[in-house]
N, CA, C and O of each residue as an XYZ file, in Angstrom:
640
protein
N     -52.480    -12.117    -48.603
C     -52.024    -12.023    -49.980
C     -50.801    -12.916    -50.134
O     -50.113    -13.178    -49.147
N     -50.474    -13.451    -51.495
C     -49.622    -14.149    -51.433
C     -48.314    -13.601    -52.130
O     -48.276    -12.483    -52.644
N     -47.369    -14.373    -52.110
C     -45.691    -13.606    -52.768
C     -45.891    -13.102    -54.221
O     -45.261    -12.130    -54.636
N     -46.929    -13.897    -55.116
C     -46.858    -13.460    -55.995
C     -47.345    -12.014    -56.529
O     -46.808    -11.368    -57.429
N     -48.824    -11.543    -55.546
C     -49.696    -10.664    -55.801
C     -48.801     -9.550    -55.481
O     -48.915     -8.479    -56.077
N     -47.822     -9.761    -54.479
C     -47.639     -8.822    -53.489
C     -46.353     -7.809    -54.148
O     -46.181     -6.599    -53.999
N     -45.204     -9.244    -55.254
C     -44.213     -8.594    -55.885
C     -44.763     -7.623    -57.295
O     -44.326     -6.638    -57.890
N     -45.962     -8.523    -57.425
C     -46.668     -8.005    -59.004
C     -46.862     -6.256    -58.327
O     -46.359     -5.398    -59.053
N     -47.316     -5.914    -57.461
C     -48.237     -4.386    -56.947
C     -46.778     -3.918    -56.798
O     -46.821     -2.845    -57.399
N     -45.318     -4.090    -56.299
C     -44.405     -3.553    -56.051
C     -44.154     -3.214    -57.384
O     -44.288     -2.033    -57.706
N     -43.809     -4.050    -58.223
C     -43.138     -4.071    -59.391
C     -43.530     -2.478    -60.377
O     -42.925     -1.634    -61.038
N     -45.539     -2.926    -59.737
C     -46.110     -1.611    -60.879
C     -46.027     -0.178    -60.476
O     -45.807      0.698    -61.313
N     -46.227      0.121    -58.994
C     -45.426      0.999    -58.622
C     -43.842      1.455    -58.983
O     -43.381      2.389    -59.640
N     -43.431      0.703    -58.477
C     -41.911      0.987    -59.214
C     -41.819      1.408    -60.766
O     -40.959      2.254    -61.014
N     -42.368      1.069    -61.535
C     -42.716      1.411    -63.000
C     -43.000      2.890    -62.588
O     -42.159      3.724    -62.253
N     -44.904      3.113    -62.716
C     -45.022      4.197    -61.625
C     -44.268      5.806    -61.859
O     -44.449      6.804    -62.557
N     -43.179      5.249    -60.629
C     -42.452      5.986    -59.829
C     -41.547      6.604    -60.871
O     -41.497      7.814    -61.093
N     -40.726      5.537    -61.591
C     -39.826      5.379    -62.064
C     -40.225      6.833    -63.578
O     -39.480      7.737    -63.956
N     -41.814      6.433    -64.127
C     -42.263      6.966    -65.618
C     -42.173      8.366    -64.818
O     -41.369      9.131    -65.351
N     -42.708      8.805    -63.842
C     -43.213     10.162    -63.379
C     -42.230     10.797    -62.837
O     -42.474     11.859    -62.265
N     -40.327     10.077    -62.915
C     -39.486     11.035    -62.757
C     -38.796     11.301    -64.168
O     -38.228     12.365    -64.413
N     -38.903     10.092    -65.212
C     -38.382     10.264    -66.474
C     -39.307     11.196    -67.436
O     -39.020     11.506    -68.592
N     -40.364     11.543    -66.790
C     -41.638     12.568    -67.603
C     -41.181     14.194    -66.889
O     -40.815     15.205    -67.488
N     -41.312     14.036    -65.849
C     -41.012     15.204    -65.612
C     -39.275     15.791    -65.956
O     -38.918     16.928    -66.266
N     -38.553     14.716    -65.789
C     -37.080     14.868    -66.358
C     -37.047     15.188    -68.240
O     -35.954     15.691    -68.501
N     -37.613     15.086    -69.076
C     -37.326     14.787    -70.347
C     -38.629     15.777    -70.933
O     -38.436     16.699    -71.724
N     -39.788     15.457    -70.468
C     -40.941     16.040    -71.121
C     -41.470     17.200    -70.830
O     -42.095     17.882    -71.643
N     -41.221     17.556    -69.454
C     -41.810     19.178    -69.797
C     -40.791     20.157    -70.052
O     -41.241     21.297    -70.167
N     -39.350     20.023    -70.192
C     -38.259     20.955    -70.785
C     -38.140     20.881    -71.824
O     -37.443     21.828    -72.192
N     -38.599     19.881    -73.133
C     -38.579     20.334    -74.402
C     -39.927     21.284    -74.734
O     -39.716     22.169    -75.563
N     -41.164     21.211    -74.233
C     -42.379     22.004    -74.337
C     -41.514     23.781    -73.680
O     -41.621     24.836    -74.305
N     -40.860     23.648    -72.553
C     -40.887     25.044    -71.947
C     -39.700     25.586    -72.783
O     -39.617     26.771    -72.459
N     -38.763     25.316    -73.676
C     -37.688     25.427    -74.348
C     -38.710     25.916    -75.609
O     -38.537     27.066    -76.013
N     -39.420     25.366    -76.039
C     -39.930     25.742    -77.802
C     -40.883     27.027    -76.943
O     -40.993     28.036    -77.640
N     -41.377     27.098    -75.949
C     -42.257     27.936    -75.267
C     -41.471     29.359    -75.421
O     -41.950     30.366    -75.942
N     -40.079     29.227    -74.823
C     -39.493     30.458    -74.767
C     -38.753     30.709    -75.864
O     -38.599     31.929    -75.918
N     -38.196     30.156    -76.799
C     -37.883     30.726    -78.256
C     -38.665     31.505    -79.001
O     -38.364     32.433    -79.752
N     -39.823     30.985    -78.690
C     -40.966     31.391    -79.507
C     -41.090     33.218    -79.099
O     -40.942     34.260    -79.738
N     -41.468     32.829    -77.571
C     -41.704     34.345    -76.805
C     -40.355     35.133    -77.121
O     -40.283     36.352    -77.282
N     -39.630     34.510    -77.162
C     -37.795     35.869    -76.827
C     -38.057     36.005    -78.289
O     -37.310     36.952    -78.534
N     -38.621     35.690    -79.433
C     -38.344     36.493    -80.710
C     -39.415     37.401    -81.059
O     -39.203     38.188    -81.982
N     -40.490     37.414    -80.488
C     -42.089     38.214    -80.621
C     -41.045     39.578    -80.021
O     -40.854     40.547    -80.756
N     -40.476     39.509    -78.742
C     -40.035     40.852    -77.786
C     -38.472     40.606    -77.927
O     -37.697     39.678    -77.698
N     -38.383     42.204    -78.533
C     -36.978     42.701    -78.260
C     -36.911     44.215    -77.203
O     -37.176     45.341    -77.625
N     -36.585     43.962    -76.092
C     -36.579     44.480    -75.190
C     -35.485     45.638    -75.319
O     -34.514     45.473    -76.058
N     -35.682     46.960    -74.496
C     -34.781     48.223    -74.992
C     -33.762     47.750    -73.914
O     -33.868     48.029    -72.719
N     -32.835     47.059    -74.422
C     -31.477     47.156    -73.048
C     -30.608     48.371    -73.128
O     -30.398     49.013    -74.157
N     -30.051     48.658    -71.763
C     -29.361     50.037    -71.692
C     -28.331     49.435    -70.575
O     -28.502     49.093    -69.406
N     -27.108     49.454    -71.492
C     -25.884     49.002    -70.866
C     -24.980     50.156    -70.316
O     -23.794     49.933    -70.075
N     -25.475     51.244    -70.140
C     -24.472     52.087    -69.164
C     -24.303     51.685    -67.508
O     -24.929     50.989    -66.709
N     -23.668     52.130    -67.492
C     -22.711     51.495    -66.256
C     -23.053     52.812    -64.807
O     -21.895     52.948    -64.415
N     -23.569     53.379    -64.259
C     -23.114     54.165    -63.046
C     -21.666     53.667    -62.428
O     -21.368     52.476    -62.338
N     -20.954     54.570    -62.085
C     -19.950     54.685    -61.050
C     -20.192     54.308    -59.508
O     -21.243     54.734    -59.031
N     -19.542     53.733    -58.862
C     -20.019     53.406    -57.509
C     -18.622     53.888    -57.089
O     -17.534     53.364    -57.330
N     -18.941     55.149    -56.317
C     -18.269     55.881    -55.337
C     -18.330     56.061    -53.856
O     -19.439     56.028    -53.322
N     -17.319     56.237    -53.178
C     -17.051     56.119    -51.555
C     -16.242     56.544    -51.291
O     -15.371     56.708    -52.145
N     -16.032     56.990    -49.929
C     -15.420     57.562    -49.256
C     -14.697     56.866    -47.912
O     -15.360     56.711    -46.886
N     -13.529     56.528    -47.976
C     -13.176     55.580    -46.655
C     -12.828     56.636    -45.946
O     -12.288     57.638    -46.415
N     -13.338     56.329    -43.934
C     -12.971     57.456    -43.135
C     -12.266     56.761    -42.581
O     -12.882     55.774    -42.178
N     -10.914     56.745    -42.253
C     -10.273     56.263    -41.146
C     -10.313     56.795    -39.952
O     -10.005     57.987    -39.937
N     -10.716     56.100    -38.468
C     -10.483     56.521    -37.259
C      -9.257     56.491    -36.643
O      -8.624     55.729    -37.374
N      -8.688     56.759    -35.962
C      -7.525     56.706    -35.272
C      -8.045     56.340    -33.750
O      -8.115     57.137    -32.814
N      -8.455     54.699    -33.725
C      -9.186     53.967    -32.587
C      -8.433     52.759    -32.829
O      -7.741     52.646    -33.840
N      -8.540     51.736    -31.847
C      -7.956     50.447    -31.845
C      -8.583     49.578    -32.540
O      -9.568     49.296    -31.857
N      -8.612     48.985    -33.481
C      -9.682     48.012    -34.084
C      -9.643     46.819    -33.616
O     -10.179     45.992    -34.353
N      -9.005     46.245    -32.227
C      -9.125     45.272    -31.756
C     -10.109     45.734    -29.988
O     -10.649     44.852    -29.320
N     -10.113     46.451    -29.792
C     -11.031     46.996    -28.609
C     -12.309     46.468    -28.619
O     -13.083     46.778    -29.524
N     -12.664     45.645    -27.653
C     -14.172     45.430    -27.653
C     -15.171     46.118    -27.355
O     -16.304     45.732    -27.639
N     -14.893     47.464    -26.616
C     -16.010     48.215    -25.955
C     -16.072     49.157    -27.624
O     -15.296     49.386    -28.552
N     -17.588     49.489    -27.229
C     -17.764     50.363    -28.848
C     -18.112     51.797    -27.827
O     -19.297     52.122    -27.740
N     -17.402     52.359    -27.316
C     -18.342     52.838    -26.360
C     -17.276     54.643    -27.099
O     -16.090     54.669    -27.428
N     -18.309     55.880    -27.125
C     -17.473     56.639    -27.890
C     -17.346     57.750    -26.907
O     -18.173     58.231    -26.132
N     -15.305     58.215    -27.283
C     -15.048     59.082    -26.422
C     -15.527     60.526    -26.619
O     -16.055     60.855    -27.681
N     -15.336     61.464    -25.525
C     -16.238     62.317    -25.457
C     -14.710     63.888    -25.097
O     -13.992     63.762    -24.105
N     -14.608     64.561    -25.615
C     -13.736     65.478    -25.555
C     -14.670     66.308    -24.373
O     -15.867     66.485    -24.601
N     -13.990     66.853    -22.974
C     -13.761     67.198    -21.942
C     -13.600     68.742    -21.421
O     -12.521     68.740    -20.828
N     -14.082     69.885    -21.366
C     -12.722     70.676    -21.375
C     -12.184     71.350    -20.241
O     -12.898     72.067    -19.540
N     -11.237     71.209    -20.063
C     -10.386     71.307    -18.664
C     -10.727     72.249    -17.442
O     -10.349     72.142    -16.275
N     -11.816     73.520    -18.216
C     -11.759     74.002    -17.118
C     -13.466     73.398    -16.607
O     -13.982     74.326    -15.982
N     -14.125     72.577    -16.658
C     -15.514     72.019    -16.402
C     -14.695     70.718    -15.599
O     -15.026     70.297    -14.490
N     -13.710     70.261    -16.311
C     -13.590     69.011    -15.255
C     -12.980     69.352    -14.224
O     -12.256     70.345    -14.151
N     -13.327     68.156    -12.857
C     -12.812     68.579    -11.404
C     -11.710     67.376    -11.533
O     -11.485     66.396    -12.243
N     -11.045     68.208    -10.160
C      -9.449     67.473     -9.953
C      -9.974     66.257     -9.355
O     -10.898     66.185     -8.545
N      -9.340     65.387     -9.802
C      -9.992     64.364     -8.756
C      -8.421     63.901     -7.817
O      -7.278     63.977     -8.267
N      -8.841     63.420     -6.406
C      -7.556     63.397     -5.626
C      -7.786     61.396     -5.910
O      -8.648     60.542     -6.116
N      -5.891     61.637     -5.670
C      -6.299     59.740     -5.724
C      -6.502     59.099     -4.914
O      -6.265     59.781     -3.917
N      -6.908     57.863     -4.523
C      -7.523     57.401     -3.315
C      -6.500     56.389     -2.827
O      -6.020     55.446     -3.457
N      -6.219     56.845     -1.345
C      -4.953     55.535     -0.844
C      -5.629     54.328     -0.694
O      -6.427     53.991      0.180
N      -5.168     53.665     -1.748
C      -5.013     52.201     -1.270
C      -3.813     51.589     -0.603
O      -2.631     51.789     -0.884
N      -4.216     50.961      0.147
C      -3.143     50.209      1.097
C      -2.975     48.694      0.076
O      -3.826     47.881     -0.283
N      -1.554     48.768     -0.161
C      -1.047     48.102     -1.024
C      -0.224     46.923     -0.142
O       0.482     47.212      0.824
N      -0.427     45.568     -0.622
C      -0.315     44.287      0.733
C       1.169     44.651      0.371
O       1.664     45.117     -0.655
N       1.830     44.185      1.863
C       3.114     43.662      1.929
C       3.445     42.524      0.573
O       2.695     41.696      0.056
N       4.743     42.844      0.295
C       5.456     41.577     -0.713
C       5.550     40.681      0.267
O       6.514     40.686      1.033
N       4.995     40.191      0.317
C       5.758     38.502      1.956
C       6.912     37.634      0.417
O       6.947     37.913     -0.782
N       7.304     37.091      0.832
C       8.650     36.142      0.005
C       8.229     35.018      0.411
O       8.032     34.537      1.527
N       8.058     34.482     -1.141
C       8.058     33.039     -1.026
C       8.660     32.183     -0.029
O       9.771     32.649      0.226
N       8.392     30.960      0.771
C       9.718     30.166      0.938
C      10.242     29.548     -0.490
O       9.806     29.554     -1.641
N      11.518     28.954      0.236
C      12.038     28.019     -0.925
C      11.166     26.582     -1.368
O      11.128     25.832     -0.393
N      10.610     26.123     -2.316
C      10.128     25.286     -2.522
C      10.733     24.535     -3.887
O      10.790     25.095     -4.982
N      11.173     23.174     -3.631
C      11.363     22.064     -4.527
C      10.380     21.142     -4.902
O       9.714     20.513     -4.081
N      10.280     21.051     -5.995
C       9.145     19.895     -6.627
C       9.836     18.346     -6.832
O      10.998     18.276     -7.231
N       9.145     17.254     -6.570
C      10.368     16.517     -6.553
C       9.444     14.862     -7.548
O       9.999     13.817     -7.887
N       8.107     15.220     -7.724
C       7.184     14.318     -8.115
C       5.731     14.121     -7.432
O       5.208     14.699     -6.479
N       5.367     13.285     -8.117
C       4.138     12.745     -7.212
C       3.623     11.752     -7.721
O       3.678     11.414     -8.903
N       3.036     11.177     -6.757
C       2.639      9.425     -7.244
C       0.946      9.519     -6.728
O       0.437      9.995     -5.714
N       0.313      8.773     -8.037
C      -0.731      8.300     -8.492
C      -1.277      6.885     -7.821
O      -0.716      5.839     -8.147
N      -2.252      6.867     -6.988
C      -2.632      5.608     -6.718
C      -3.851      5.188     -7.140
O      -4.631      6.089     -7.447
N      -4.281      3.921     -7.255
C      -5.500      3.237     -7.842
C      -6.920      3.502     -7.225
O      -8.060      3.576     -7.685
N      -6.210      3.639     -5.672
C      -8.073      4.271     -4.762
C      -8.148      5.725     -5.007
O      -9.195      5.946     -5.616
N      -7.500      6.782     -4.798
C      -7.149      7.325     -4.487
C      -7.274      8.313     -6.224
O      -6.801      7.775     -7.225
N      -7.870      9.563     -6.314
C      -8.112     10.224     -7.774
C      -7.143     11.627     -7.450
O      -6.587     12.309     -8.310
N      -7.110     11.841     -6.021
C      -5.598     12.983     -6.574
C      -4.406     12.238     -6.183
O      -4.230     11.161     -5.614
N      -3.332     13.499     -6.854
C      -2.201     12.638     -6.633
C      -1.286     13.397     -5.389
O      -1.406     14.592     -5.120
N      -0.586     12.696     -4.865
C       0.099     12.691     -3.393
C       1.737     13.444     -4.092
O       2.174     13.091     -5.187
N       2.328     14.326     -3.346
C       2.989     15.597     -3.836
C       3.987     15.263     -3.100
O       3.816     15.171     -1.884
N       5.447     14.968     -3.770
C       6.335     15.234     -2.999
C       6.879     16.592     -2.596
O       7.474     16.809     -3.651
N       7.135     17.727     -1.821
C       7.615     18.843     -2.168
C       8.219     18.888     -0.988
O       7.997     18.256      0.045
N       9.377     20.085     -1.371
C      10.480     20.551     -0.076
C      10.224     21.898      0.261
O      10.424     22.760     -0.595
N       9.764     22.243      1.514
C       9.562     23.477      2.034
C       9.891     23.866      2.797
O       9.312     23.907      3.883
N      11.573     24.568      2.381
C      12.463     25.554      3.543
C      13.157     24.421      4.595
O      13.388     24.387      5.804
N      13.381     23.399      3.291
C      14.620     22.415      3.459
C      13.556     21.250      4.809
O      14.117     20.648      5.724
N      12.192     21.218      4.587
C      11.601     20.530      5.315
C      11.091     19.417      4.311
O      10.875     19.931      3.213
N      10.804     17.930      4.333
C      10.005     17.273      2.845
C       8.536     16.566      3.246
O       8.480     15.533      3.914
N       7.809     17.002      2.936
C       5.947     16.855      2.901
C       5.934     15.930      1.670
O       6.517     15.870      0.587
N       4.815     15.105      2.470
C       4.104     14.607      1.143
C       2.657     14.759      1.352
O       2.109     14.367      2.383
N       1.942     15.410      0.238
C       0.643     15.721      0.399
C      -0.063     15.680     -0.812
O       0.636     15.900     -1.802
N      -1.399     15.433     -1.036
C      -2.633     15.613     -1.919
C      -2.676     16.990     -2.192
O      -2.458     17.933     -1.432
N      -3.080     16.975     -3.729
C      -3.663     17.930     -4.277
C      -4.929     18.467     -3.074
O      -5.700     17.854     -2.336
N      -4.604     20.208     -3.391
C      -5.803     20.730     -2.797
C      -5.491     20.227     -1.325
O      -6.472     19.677     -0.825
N      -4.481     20.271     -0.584
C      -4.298     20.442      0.807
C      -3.637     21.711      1.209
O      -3.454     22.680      0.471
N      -3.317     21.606      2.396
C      -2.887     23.351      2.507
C      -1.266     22.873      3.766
O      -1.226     22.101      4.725
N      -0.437     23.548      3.289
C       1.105     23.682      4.265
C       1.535     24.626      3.965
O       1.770     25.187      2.895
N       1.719     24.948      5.523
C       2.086     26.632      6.374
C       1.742     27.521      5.247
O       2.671     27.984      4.584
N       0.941     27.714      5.051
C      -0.426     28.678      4.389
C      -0.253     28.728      2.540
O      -0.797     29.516      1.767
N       0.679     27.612      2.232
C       0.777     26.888      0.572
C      -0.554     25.766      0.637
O      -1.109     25.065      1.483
N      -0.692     26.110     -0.966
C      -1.762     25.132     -0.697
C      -1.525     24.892     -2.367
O      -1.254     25.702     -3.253
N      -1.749     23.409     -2.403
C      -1.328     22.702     -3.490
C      -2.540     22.629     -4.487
O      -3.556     21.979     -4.243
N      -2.319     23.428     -5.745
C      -3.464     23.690     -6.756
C      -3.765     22.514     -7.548
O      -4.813     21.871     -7.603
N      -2.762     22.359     -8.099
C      -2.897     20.839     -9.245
C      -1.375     20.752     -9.474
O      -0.584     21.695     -9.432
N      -1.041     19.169     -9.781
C       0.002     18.456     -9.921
C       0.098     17.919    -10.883
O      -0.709     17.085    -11.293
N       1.749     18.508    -11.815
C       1.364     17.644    -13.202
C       2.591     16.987    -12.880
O       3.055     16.847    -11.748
N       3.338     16.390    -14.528
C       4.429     15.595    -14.348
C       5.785     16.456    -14.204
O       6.686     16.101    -13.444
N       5.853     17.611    -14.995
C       7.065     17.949    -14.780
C       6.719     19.513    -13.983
O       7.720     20.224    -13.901
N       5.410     20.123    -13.388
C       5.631     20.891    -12.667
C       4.443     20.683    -11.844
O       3.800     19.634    -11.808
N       4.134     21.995    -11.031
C       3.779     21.919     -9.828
C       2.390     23.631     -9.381
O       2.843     24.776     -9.394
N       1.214     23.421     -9.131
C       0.730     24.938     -8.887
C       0.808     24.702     -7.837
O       0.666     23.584     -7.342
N       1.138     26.079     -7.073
C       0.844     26.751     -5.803
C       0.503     27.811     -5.985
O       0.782     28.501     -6.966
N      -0.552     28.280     -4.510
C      -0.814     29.628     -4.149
C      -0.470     29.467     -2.824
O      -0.321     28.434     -2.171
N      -0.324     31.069     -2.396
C       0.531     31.549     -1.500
C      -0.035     32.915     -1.086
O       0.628     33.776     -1.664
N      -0.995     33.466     -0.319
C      -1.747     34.662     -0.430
C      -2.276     35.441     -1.655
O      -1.856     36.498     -2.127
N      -3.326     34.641     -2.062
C      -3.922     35.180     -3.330
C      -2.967     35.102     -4.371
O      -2.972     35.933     -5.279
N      -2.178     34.211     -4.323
C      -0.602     34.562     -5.294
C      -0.407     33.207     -5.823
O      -0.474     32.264     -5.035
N      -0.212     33.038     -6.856
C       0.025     31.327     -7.788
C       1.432     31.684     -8.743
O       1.667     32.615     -9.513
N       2.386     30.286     -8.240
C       2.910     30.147     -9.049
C       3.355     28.928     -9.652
O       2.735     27.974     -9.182
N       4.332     28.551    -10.654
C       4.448     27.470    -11.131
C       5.625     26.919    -10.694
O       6.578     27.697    -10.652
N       5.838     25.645    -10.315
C       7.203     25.142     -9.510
C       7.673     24.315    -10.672
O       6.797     23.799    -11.366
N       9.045     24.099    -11.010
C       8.901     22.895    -12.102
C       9.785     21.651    -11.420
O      10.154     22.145    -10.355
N      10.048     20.975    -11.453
C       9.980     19.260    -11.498
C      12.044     19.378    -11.264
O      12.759     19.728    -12.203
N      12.618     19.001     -9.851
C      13.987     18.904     -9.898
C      14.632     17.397    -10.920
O      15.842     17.202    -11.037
């Protein structure tokens, strides 16, 4: 086909397209408009404008409204429940920190953790993240502080 045939078939479509949104836009809302004037004056419908009351009752609980468990308590009575004895747990020694100074750490190009300066009990290490000295072990290293754990125990060192 050639340029001419091809713009002529676009063109008439587009016409088309164009009549069958301005028909349905313009022409069937003046027909459905005279449609319903007509009908709303044949019927006058019995309207009944009373109103019912809408009544309630708020119960307040005396519960936490931030608690996630929905789980509901259950009143007990003292002489059905048993004593319960408490159970010794052996509670760890406090061990004491050593003294530890944070002093920096430097970033190298091969190398994705960073190397830790720190002072431990007036001794000075330099070590990688995630290594372990005399049973410290270096969590993550930022700029102005420092994680350690220390028997299940973390704390934050900050930057001399």
């Amino acid at each position: 086909m050639n340029k001419k045939t091809i713009n002529s078939i676009l063109i008439i479509l587009l016409l088309l397209i164009w009549g069958s949104v301005i028909y349905k836009y313009f022409g069937k809302t003046s027909t459905l408009v005279t449609e319903q004037v007509v009908n709303s004056n044949h019927l006058k419908p019995n309207l009944n404008y009373n109103i019912d009351k809408d009544t309630f009752k708020l119960s307040l609980e005396p519960r936490d409204p931030f608690k996630a468990s929905k789980n509901k308590k259950t009143i007990v009575n003292a002489s059905n429940s048993k004593k319960r004895q408490p159970i010794n747990k052996t509670k760890k020694a406090n061990v004491p920190w050593p003294i530890i100074e944070y002093y920096g750490f430097v970033k190298g190009k091969q190398n994705s953790t960073k190397k830790v300066l720190l002072k431990i009990n007036s001794k000075l290490y330099r070590k990688r993240e995630k290594e372990t000295i005399e049973a410290l072990t270096i969590r993550k290293a930022y700029s102005d502080s420092i994680l350690i754990s220390y028997n299940k125990e973390h704390k934050t060192f900050k930057r001399k």
